[in-house]
Steps between C-alpha positions, in 0.01 A plus 500: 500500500746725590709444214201532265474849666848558493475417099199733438658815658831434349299463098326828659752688593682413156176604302498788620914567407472410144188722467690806673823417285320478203221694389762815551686409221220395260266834630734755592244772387223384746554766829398218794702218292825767500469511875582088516817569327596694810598239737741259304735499822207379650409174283884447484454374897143333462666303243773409707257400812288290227796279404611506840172325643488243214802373589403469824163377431685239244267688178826511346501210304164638275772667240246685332409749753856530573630658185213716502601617827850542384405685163339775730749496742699567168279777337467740784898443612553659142365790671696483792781417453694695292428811759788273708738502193740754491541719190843580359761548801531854578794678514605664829671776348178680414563878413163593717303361699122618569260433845102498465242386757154448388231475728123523506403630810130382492256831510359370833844383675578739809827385567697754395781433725636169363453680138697791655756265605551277177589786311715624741678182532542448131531829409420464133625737192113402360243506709161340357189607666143300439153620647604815630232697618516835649505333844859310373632822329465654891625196684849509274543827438811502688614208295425744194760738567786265442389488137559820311341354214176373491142442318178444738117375393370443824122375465222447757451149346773178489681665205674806591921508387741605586932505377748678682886506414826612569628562209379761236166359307315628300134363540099528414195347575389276212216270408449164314262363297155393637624654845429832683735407804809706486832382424863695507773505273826604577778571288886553670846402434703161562812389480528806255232363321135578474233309706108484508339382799081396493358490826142385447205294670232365353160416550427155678345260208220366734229550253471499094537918516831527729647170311481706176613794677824324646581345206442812248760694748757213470459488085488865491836521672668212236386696185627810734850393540650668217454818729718409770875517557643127387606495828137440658378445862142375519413519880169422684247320611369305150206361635589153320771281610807365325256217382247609267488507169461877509786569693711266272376718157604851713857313499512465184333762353729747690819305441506443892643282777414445833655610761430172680733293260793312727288654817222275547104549535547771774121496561343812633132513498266402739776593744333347813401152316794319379287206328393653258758785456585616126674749321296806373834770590695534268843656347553466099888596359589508124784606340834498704413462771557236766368393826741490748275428826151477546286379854166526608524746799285451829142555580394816520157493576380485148340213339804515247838450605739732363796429292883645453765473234814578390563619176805461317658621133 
């Protein structure tokens, strides 16, 4: 009986795995199908726990179900794991080297004092700034002064912006495609060359509306490329992780890498549910450019964990 049980849950359990792995692929262009392709990390360990049990349970020896366990073990690793292989070594004779911190504060976090302290401890030549709202803009505006050069959208809604630097910019708000939430370009010098930095956030795809939204933003910024520096920082919270389909065309559409490449997953959002963490922040490079650190910084009250790098040329 119990092994009958055992049996059931375990054919269950992989049902639902090869649905969730597969119908991404097939309907990429179907907003609550895009949001299975989220969790590939996730299947990855199911997967693991499946085969696990059937050897325990001695359902091993029923080949069938095992390759098909293995082939999707297989097809979401393909998304996983070349974020653990290093790209081309990087020299460490760089002739610059460039800080940013990205965080989305959450409009309704009040902890301004473990923000306060996170940029103060990394101290960051960029400073990325999601969901300011007025209230943020007052909390940091201390922090402010450190940048001489800076453009601010602050919003009364999840979507104000916000980049600050410390070297000489040049910046405006823009807009995408599709999207009335602000985004800011920045244009500044690099290694004595020029470099464009994006620092955008789109809408959350949770219905038909936002998933056209999101993903008009993201092709608006490919066809858009040809208006940035080639040395090109795309920074922000995506709203799609390194997973979907959509994130995978903005790649290569924008002639792109991820920053994540030799660094891991480096999950940050939710930030208080590790489960079923993914990874919707991200930072872009193209051109030159290299990635010469790159963590996932500590909690800061947010529902988003923040993120820091160091840029190299």
């Amino acid at each position: 009986m119990k092994t009958k049980f055992v049996r059931n849950l375990l054919f269950f359990l992989s049902l639902c795995v090869a649905i969730f792995t597969i119908l991404p692929t097939l309907f990429p262009n179907i907003w609550w199908i895009d949001l299975m392709s989220h969790f590939r990390v996730q299947y990855l360990v199911v997967l693991v726990l499946i085969l696990l049990f059937m050897v325990l349970v001695g359902l091993q020896r029923n080949k069938t179900p095992l390759i098909i366990l293995v082939l999707l073990f297989i097809w979401n690793a393909i998304y996983v794991v070349p974020l653990y292989i290093s790209p081309a070594i990087v020299s460490e004779n760089t002739e610059q080297e460039l800080t940013i911190l990205s965080i989305n504060l959450l409009s309704s976090n009040t902890n301004s004092t473990e923000v306060l302290e996170l940029i103060e401890e990394k101290d960051p030549d960029i400073l990325v700034l999601m969901e300011l709202t007025p209230h943020w803009e007052n909390q940091l505006n201390e922090v402010f002064k450190s940048y001489p050069f800076h453009e601010v959208k602050q919003r009364n809604d999840n979507f104000g912006i916000a980049l600050f630097s410390k070297i000489k910019m040049s910046s405006s708000v823009i807009y995408f495609e599709n999207s009335s939430k602000s985004s800011i370009k920045a244009d500044l010098v690099f290694g004595d060359k020029p470099l464009s930095i994006l620092a955008t956030h789109p809408v959350p795809p949770i219905s038909p509306r936002t998933f056209d939204s999101r993903n008009s933003q993201l092709q608006d910024i490919g066809r858009k490329r040809d208006s940035f520096s080639e040395n090109f920082i795309l920074i922000g919270d995506l709203n799609t992780s390194s997973f979907s389909s959509h994130f995978r065309d903005l790649l290569t559409n924008a002639n792109l890498v991820d920053s994540r490449n030799g660094f891991g997953v480096a999950t940050t959002w939710p930030a208080d549910f590790y489960p079923l963490r993914t990874t919707l922040d991200h930072c872009l490079i193209g051109g030159e450019l290299k990635v010469l650190e790159r963590e996932t910084a500590k909690n800061i009250g947010s529902d988003h964990l923040p993120i820091f790098l160091k840029i190299g040329i």
